[in-house]
C-alpha beads as a LAMMPS data file, in Angstrom:
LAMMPS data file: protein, C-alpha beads

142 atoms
141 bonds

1 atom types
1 bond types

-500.0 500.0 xlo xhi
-500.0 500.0 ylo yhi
-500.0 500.0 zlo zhi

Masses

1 110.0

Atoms # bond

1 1 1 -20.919 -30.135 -4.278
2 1 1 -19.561 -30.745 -0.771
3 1 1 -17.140 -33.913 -1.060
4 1 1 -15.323 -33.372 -4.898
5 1 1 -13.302 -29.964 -3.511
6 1 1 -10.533 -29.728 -2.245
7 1 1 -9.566 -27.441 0.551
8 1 1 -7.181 -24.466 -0.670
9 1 1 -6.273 -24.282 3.079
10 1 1 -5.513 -28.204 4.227
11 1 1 -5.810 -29.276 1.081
12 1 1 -7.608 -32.400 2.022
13 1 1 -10.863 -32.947 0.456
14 1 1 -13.875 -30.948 1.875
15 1 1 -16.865 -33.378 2.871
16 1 1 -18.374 -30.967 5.472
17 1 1 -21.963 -29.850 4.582
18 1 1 -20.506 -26.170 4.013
19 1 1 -18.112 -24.812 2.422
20 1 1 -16.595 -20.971 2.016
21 1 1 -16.056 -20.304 -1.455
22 1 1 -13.761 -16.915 -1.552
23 1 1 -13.015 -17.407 -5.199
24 1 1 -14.467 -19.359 -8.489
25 1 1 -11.809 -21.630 -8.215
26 1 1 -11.027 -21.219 -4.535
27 1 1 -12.375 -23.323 -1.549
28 1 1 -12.002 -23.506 2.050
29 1 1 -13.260 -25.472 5.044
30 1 1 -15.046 -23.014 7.264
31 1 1 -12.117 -24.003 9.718
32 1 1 -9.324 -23.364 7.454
33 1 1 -10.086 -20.015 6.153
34 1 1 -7.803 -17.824 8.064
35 1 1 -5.460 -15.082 7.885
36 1 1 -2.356 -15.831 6.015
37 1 1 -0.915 -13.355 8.403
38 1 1 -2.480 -13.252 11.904
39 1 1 -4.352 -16.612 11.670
40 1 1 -7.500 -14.718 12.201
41 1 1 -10.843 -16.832 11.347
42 1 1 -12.248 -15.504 8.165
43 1 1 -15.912 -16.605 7.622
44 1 1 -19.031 -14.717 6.688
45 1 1 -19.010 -11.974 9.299
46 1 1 -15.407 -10.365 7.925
47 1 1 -14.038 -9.352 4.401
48 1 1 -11.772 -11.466 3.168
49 1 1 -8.793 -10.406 0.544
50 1 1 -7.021 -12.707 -1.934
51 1 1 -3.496 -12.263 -3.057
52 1 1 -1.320 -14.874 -4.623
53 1 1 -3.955 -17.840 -4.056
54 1 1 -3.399 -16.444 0.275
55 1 1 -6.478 -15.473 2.196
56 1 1 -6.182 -12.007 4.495
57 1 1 -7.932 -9.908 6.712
58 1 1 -8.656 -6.291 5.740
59 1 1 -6.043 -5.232 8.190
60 1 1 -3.140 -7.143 7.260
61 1 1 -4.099 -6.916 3.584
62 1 1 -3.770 -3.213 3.370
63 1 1 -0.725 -2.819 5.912
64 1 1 1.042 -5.547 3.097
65 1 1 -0.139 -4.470 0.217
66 1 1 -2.366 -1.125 0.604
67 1 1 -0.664 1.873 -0.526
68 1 1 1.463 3.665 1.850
69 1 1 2.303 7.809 2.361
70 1 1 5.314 8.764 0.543
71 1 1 6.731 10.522 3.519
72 1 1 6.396 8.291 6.984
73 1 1 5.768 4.881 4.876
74 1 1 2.279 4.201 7.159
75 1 1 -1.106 2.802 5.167
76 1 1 -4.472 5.139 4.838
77 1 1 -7.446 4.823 6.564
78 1 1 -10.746 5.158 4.610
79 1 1 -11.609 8.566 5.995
80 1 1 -7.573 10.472 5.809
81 1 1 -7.431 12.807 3.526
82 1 1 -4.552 12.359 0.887
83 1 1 -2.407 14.484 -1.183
84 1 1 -0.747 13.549 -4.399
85 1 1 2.280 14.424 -6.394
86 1 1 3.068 12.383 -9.376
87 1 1 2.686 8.596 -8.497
88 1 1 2.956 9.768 -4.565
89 1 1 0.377 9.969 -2.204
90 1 1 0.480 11.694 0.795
91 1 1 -1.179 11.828 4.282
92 1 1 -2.350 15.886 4.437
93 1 1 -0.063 16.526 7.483
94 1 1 2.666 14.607 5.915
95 1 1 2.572 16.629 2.555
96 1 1 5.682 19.484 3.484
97 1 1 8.542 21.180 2.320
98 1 1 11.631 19.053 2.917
99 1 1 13.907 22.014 2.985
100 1 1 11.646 24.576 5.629
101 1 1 8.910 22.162 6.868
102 1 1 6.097 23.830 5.521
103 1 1 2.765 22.333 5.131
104 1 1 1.571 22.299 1.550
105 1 1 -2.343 22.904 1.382
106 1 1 -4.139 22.417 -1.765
107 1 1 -3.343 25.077 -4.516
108 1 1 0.199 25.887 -3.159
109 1 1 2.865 25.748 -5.682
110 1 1 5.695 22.862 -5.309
111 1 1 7.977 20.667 -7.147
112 1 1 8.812 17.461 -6.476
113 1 1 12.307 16.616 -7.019
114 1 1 13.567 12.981 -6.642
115 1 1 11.576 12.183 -3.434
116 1 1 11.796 15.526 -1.948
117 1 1 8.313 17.989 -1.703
118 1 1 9.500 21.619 -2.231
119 1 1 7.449 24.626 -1.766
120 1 1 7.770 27.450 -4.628
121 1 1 10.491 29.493 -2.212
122 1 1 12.270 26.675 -1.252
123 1 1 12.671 25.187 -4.901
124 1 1 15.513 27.534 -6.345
125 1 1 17.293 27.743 -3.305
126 1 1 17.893 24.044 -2.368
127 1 1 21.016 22.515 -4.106
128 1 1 20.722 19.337 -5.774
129 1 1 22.825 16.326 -3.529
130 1 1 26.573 16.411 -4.310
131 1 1 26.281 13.144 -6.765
132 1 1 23.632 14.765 -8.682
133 1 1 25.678 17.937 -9.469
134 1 1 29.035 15.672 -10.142
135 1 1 26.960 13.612 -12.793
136 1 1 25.505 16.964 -14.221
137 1 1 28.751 18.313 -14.719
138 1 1 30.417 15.221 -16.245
139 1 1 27.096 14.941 -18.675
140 1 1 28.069 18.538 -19.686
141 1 1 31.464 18.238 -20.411
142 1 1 31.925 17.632 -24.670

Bonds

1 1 1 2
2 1 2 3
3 1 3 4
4 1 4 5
5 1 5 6
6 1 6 7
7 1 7 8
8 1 8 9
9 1 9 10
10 1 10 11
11 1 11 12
12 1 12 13
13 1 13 14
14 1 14 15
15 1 15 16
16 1 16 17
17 1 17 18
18 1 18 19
19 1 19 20
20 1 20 21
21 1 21 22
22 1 22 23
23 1 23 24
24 1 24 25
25 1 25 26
26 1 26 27
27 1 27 28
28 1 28 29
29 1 29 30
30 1 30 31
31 1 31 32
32 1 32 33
33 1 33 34
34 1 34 35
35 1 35 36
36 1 36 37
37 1 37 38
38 1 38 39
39 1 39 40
40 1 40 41
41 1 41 42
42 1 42 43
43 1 43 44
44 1 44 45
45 1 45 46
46 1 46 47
47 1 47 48
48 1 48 49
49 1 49 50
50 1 50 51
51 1 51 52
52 1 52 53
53 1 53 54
54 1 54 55
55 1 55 56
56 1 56 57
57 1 57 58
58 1 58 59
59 1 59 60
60 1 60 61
61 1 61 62
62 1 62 63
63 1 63 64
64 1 64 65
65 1 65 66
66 1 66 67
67 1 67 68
68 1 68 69
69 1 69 70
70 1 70 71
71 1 71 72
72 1 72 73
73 1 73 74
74 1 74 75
75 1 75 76
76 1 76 77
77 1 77 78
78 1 78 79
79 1 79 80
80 1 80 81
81 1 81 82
82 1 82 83
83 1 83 84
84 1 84 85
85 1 85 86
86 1 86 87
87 1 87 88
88 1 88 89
89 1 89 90
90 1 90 91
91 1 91 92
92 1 92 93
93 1 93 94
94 1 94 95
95 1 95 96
96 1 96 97
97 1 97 98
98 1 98 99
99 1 99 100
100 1 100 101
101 1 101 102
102 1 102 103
103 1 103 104
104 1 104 105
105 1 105 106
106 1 106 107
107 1 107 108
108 1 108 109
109 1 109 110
110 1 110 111
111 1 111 112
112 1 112 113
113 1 113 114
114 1 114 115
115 1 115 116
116 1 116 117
117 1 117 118
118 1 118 119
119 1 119 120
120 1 120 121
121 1 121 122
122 1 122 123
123 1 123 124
124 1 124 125
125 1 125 126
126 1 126 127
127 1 127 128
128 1 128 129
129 1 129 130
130 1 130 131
131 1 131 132
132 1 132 133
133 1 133 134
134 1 134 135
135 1 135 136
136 1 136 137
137 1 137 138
138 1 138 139
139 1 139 140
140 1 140 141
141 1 141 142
């Protein structure tokens, strides 16, 4: 029906003899449908990702809004292997002891505590921050 859309791009109407539907409700010219964030062309050839009625690439989409490792903040690639803990995830070589620097493999024994990874010798030892222990001790006295 080339003519009664309107562009989600432009927004002028679309009266070229193609279109690029991305969405049911969602229509581009073939020139408009770019990259919110690099301006890349998005046609047929590339996948496409909707968020908040914006068009991305599969790059910028998942550096925005893919999930990112616990520990150095950076998105997964399809093929790293992950670790998780809780709601964290975890690139394998990022998933360590924060008090000795240890690599955690799968099957070690650790605790997470607030956003720290500690390996079973490390967890006794390592002293909760300063404003952890002062609120501990004020919650314990009657």
């Amino acid at each position: 029906r080339p003519g009664l859309a309107l562009c989600a791009g432009c927004g002028g109407r679309i009266q070229d003899p193609f279109l690029l539907r991305v969405s049911p409700d969602l229509e581009w010219h073939v020139a408009c449908l770019k990259c919110a964030e690099c301006g890349q062309p998005l046609d047929e050839t590339c996948t496409c990702f909707l968020r908040d009625g914006k068009a991305y690439c599969k790059r910028d989409y998942s550096r925005l809004f893919g999930i990112k490792c616990a520990q150095c903040r950076a998105a997964f690639s399809s093929s790293d292997l992950v670790m998780r803990a809780r709601d964290h995830v975890y690139h394998l070589e990022c998933f360590r002891c924060a008090a000795c620097g240890r690599q955690l493999l799968p099957g070690d024994q650790f605790c997470l505590r607030e956003r720290d990874l500690l390996c079973r010798a490390d967890h006794g030892v390592r002293a909760l921050p300063a404003r952890r222990r002062a609120g501990a001790r004020a919650a314990a006295r009657p």
